[in-house]
Structure formats: structure tokens, C-alpha cells
N, C-alpha and C positions, 0 to 999 in steps of 0.2 A: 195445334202447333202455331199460335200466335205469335209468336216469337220468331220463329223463322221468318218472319214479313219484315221483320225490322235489322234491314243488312246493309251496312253500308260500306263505300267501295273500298273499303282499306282491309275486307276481309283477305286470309291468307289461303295460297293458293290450295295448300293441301287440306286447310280445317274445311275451305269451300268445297271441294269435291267431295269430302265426308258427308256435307250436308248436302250436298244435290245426291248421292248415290243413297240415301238413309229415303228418296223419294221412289227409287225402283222397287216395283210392287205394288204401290198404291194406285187406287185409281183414278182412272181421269175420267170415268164418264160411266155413269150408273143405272141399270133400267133404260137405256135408250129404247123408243120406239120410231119405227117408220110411220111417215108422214100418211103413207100411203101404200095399199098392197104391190107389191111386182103384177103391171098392167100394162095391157098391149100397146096401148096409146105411144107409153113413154118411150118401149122398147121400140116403137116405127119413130115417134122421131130422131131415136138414138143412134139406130142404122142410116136413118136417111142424111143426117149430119155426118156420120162417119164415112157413109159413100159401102155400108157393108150390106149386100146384097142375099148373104148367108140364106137358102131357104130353110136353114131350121130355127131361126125368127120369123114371127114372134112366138110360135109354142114354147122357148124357152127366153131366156133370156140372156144377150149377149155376155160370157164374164165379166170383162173387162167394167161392167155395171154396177159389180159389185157395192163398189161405196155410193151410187147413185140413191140407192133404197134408204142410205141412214141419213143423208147430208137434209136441213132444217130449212133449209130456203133463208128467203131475207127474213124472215119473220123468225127464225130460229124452231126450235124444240121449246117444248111445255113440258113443265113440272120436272118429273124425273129425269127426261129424259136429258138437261139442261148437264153442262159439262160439269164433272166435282170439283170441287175446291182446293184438294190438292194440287192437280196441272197447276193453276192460279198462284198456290204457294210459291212450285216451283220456279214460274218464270218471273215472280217478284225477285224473289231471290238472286236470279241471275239481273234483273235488271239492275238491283242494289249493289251489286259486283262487277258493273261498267256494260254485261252483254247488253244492249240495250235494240242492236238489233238484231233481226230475223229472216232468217230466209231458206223456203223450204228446200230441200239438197235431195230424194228421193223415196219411193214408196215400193212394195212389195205388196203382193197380192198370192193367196192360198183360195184355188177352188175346190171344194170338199164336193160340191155335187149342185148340177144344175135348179138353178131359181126357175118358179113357172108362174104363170100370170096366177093369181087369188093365194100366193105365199103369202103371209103378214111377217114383214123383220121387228127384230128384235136386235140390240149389241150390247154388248158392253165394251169400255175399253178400260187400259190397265198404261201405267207408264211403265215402259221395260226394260228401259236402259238409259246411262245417262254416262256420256264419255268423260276420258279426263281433260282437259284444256289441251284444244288443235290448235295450231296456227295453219290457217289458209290465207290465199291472197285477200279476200276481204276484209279477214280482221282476225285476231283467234275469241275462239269461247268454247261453245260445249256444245255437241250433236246431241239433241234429246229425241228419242226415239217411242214411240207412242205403238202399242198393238190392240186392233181392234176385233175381238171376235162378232161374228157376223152368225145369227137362229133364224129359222124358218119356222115356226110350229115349234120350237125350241130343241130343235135338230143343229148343230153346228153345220154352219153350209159355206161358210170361208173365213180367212182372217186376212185385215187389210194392216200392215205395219205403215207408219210415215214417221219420217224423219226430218226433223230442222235443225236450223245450226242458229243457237243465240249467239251473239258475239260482237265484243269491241270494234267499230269500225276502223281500220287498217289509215293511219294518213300519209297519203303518197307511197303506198308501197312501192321500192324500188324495182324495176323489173331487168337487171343489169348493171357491169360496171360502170359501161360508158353509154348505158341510157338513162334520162332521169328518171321519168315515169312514163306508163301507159298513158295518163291522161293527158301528158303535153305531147307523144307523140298521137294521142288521137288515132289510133289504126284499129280496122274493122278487126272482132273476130274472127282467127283461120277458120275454113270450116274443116273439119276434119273428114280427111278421104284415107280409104281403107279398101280392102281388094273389093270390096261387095260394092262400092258407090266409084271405085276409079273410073270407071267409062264414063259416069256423066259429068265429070269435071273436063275427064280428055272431050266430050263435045263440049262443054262450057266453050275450053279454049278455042274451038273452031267456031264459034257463034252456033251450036247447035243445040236445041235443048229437045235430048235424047227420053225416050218413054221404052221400059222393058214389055216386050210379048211374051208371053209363053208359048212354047215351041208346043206345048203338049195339047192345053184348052184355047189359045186364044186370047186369055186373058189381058189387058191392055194392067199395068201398075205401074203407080209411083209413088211413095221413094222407092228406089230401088234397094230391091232384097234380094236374096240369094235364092228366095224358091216362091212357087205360084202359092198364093192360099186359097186359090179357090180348086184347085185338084193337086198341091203339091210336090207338082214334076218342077225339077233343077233345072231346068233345061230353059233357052230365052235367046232372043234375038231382040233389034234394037230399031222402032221408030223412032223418026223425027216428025216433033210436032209441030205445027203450021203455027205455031203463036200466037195463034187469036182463041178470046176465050173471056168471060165475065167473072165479076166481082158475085161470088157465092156467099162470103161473108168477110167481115174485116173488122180489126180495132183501130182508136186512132189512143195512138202512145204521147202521153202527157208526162209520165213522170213513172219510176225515177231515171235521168238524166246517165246517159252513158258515153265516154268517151267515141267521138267518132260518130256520135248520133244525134242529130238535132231537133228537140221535138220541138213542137207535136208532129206526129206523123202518121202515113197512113199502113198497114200491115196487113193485107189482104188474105182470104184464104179464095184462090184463084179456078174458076173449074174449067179447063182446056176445050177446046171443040171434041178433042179423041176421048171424052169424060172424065180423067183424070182427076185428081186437085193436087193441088202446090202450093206452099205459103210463100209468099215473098212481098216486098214494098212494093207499090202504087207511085209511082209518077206522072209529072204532067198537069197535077190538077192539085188545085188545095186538100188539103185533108178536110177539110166538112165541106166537102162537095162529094164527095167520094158513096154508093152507093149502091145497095145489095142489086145487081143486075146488071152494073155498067158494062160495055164491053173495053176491053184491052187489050192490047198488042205487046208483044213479048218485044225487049229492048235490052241491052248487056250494058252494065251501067259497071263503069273503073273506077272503083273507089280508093286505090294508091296503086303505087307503082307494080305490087304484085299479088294483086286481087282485082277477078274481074266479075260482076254475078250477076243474071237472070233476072231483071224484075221486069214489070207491067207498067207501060201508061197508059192514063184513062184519056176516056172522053168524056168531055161536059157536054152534052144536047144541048 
């Protein structure tokens, strides 16, 4: 299909969606192999970064792992296993019709039956869908939806779908009559609260940064969910945590550039004295000073007149 590479933006809307849906079915990735067997190693540090304590790791392997076993590292996949040329076609195509950018919008996962350390993967993946022209606040274009099936011994053992949105970026979308835009008012993300996280907003506002117990095991969680994972009782009562607690890991945000946000900056993943972890910004201290171990101090930082939120300042030694 050479021909379909050569598209330029005046295509129309409906010949365009004929030719991006003429792409569901083919596929996008052929013969994949893992890099490496499912292995005890990968699965301790997979728990240990996630803070999952599960004792039926490592004999099996957490699901949520699923696409860990197929991804290529920086050096990619060899030979077959190397993505096909149609994806390729595809998002030519869309880039020659103005999408030019991307951004992935969410994934789905199927477990067929537990992976065990000496599996060898196998996938293929297939494109399976491809929408007709959205408009969302970032720009409109097209959610391309990609499914991957996932072999053990060539046993199907899950399938991982992901989804991205190609698409025209959006200039100044308006967010109102009598507002101009997001970007000139510059206001942080609400976060969104809903009956399962209202309590720890209602501490936010009294300067309290609240952690659920379970009433049943004990268990200390955060974010707050509606049941224990580690025995499943509904049941929970409510510490408050002493504030103090170290930089477990962090990024420092360069780019891209968000209204309300000034990078670079620093974005911690925070782990409480009560063991907890929390994501939130790092204050106090430059962003490349910022470092895996530092200690911090929990501090309520007003970002406008009706947003108040949780973050961490460091100390520099």
C-alpha cells in the first residue's frame, strides 16, 4: 500500500476515515518475542516498587505485568519481533491529514491465566479499531486502538488493548462565554472527588493528611479505595499521618509545558513514615538537587483561590 503514505492535508473527511478503517485488521506487530522469560528477579522488583507485598509473588507473577514480558527496552525488539509496517502506514496517513499529534488516552487488560517464573512470551498484535474524527479539548483526530494478544508456550495467557488519540492540536480552545481560555487563566487541574476519596479532601481542608486502616486486618492504604486488598473487608477507619517521610523516587518535568505549571519541576513518589506512598510535588529545593532518600515534610500549598493540595518540602544536607 505505497500509496497510502502519500496524503496530504486537503484529504476529505469521509474518503479519510474509509482509508484509516480499510487499516482495522491488519497488523501491527508480527512474531513478537520476550526479551526474557517471566523471572523472579523482575517480579521482586516489580512488587517492591509497587509497595505489593502479595505473598503469592514471586511463584506467580503479578498481572498487572502483563505487558512488562513483551515491551523491548531502549534497544527495542530484533528481527520479527520489530513493529509491521502497516501501524507505520497508518499513522503516516493520519499525520498527512493535519493529526500530527499524540497522546495515549487508555489501556485495558484480559487475564487468561496466571504467568509463572521459566514461561517464555510470545504476541502478536493486530490494529482493531480506528474511530471516526472526535473532537476533544485538545484538538480533534482519531482514537486508534491497537490489541495485543499475549502466549506462554503458545497457550493464550492475556490480551492487552491500548488506545491513542492522533490529532490536530486544538488553538486556544475556548473554555466558556466569558472566559478566554484555560491557558490565560492558568488554573491547576480539579482533582476529582467522589464518595470513595471525599474524606481525604474533607482532611485536605483541615490541614490533615488522612491514611485509611482496615478495621478488619490492619492494613495501613493509600489512595483511598473503598476495600482492603490485602483481606477485602469494606470496613476502615481513618489515620492521620505525621508528615514526615522521604523521596522514594521522583521525576523532574521539562516538558511538555502546562498551563498553571512551570517547569522544570520536581514530582516525587513520597513514602510516609506509616509506609504508605503518595505522589505529589517537592518543594523548597531546586529540582536537581532533589534526591532518592531525601527527607520531607508534608506542607499544604494554595495554588488559587479554590485549591488547596498536599505537597512535600525537601531538605538539602
Amino acid at each position: 500500500m505505497t500509496g497510502e503514505r502519500k496524503v496530504g492535508r486537503g484529504v476529505a473527511g469521509d474518503d479519510l476515515y474509509g482509508r484509516l478503517r480499510a487499516y482495522e485488521g491488519r497488523a501491527a506487530a508480527i512474531g513478537g518475542v520476550g526479551k526474557d522469560p517471566v523471572n523472579e528477579p523482575m517480579i521482586r522488583h516489580w512488587c517492591e516498587a509497587m509497595g505489593d507485598a502479595n505473598a503469592a509473588y514471586p511463584a506467580i507473577a503479578p498481572p498487572t505485568m502483563l505487558q512488562v514480558w513483551t515491551m523491548g527496552g531502549l534497544s527495542g525488539h530484533a528481527g520479527g519481533s520489530a513493529r509491521f509496517e502497516a501501524y507505520d502506514e497508518l499513522l503516516d496517513l493520519l499525520d498527512g491529514a493535519g493529526c500530527t499529534s499524540v497522546v495515549a488516552t487508555d489501556c485495558e487488560q484480559e487475564y487468561l491465566r496466571p504467568l509463572r517464573p521459566g514461561d517464555r512470551i510470545t504476541f502478536d498484535a493486530v490494529i482493531e479499531s480506528v474511530s471516526s474524527r472526535k473532537t476533544t479539548k485538545l484538538g480533534s483526530g482519531h482514537f486508534v486502538t491497537t490489541r495485543m494478544d499475549i502466549r506462554a508456550g503458545g497457550e493464550l495467557v492475556g490480551r492487552h488493548r491500548f488506545r491513542i488519540l492522533k490529532y490536530a492540536p486544538a488553538r486556544g480552545a475556548s473554555v466558556g462565554k466569558d472566559r478566554p481560555t484555560e491557558a490565560k487563566e492558568a488554573r491547576r487541574p480539579r482533582p476529582v472527588i467522589n464518595r470513595d476519596n471525599e474524606g481525604f479532601w474533607a482532611g485536605v481542608a483541615e490541614h490533615r493528611l488522612l491514611i485509611q486502616r482496615c478495621t478488619g486486618c490492619g492494613t495501613l492504604r493509600f489512595p483511598w479505595l473503598p476495600g482492603c486488598g490485602a483481606c477485602g473487608c469494606q470496613e476502615w477507619e481513618t489515620v492521620e499521618a505525621s508528615g514526615a517521610g522521604t523521596v522514594f523516587s521522583y521525576v523532574v518535568m521539562h516538558h511538555p509545558p502546562f498551563p498553571a505549571f512551570d517547569p522544570p519541576y520536581a514530582v516525587g513518589l513520597i513514602e510516609l513514615v506509616e509506609g504508605v506512598r503518595m505522589i505529589s510535588n517537592i518543594t523548597g529545593v531546586p529540582y536537581d538537587k532533589v534526591r532518592i532518600g531525601m527527607p520531607v515534610e508534608l506542607e499544604f500549598l494554595r495554588v488559587d483561590a479554590d485549591l488547596e493540595l498536599p505537597v512535600f518540602r525537601g531538605a538539602v544536607a
